[in-house]
TIZALUM-215975 format. One record per residue (C-alpha): y, z, x; residue in one letter. Coordinates in steps of 0.02 Angstrom, whole numbers, plus 50000, padded with zeros to 5 digits. Each point is the difference from the previous one (the first is absolute). Layout:
! TIZALUM-215975
<rec v="Y" w="Z" u="X" r="a"/>
...
***
This chain:
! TIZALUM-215975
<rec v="50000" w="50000" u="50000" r="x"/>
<rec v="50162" w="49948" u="50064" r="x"/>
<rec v="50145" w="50143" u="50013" r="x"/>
<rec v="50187" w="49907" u="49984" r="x"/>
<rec v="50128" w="50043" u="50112" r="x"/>
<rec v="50122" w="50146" u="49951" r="x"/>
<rec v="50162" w="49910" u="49999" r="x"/>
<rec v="50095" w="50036" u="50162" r="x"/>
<rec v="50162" w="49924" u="50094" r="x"/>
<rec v="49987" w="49922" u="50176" r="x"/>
<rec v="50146" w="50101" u="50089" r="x"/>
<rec v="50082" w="50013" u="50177" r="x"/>
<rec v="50032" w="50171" u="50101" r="x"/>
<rec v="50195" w="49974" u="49930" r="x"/>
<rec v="49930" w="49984" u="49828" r="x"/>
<rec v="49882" w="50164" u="49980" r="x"/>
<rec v="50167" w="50102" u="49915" r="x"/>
<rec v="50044" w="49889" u="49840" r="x"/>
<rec v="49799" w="50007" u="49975" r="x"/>
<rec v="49969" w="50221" u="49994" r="x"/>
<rec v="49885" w="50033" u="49881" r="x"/>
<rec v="49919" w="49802" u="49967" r="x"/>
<rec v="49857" w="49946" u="50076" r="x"/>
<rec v="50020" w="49857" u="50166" r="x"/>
<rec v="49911" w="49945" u="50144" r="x"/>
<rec v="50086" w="49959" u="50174" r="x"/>
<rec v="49929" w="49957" u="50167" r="x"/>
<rec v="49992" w="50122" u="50136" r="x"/>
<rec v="49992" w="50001" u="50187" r="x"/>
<rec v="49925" w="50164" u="50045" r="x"/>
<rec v="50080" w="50132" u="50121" r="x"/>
<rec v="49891" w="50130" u="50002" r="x"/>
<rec v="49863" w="50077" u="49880" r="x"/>
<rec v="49962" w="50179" u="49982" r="x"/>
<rec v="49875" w="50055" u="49870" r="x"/>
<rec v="50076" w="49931" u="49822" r="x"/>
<rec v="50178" w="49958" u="50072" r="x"/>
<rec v="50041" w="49821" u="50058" r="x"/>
<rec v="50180" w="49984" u="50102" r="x"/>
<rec v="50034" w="49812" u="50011" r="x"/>
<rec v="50139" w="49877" u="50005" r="x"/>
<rec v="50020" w="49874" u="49847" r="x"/>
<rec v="50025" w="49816" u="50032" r="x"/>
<rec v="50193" w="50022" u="50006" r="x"/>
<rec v="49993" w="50147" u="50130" r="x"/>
<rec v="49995" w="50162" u="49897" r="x"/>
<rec v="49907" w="50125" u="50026" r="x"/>
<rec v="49912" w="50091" u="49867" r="x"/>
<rec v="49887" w="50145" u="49967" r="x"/>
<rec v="49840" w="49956" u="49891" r="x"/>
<rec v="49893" w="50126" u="49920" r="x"/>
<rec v="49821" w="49936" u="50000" r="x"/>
<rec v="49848" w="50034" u="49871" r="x"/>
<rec v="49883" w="50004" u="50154" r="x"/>
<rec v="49996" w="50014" u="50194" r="x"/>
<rec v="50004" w="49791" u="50049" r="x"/>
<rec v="49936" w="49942" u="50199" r="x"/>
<rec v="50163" w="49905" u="50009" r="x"/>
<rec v="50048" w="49976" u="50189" r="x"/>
<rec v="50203" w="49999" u="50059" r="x"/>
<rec v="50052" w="49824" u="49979" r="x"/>
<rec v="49895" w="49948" u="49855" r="x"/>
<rec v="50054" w="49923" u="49848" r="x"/>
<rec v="49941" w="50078" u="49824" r="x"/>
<rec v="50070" w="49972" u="49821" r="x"/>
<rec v="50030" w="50168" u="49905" r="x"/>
<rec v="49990" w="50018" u="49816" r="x"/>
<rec v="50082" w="50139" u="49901" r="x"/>
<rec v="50131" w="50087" u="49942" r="x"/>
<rec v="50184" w="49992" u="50077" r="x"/>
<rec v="50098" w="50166" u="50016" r="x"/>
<rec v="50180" w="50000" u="50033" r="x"/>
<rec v="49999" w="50075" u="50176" r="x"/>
<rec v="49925" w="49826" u="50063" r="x"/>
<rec v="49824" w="50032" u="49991" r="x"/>
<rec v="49854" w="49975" u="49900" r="x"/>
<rec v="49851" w="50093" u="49934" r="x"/>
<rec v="49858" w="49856" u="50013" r="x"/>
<rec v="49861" w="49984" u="49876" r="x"/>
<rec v="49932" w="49866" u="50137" r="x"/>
<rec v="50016" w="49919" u="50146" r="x"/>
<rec v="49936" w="49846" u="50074" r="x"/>
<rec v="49966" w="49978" u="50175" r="x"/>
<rec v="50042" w="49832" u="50081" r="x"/>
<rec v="49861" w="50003" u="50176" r="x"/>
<rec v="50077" w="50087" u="50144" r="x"/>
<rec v="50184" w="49968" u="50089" r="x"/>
<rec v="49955" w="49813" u="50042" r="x"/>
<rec v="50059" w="49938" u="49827" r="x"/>
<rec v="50151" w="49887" u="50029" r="x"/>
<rec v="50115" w="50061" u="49824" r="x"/>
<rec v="50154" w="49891" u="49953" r="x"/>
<rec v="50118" w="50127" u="49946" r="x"/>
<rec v="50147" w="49907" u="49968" r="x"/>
<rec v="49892" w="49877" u="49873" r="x"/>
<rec v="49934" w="50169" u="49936" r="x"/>
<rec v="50187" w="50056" u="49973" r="x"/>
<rec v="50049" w="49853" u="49927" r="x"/>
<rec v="49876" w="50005" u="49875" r="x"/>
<rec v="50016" w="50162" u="49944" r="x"/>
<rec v="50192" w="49983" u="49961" r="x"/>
<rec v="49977" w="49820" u="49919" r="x"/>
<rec v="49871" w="50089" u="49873" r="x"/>
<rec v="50125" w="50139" u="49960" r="x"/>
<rec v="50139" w="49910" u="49973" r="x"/>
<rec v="49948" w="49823" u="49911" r="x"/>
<rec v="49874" w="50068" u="49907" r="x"/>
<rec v="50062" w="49894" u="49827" r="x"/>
<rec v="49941" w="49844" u="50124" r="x"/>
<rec v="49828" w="50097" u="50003" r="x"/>
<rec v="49989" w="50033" u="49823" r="x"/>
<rec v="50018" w="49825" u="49938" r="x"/>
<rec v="49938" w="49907" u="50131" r="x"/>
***
């Protein structure tokens, strides 16, 4: 049985703030990990604090996308994260920053195709 997708918005470190409370997912390059606390940097250089549901094997460098909840003090309390292989993953943050601020802010284009 297929499970949908609980709706979410594709945000930027800049972003998390006007999203507290609502669910989102944003890419991550990880700092450091200690137990169920991720520090990382989002694609547009800020660095958050995420809260995770369980300890992840995440090494410094790496590239994960973390689902959950935004909280105004620029972090998030994930319900998942997805880990992307190892450090060696070449991310294109500026396409990934791009996209994120075209979807919030033509999303009439997205509704009607």
């Amino acid at each position: 049985m297929n499970t949908p997708f609980e709706p979410r918005t594709l945000v930027n470190g800049g972003m998390i703030k006007q999203f507290a409370g609502q669910s989102v997912s944003i890419m991550v390059r990880v700092e450091s990990v200690a137990g169920t606390t991720l520090l990382g940097n989002s694609t547009d250089n800020q660095k958050l604090k995420i809260s995770l549901p369980n300890e992840i094997c995440a090494v410094p460098g790496a590239w994960v996308e973390v689902i959950g909840i935004a909280s105004p003090n620029e972090g998030i309390r994930a319900k998942e994260v997805v880990e992307f292989g190892g450090e060696d993953i070449d991310f294109d943050t500026d396409s990934y920053n791009t996209m994120t601020q075209l979807l919030n802010n033509v999303k009439q284009f997205y509704r009607y195709g």
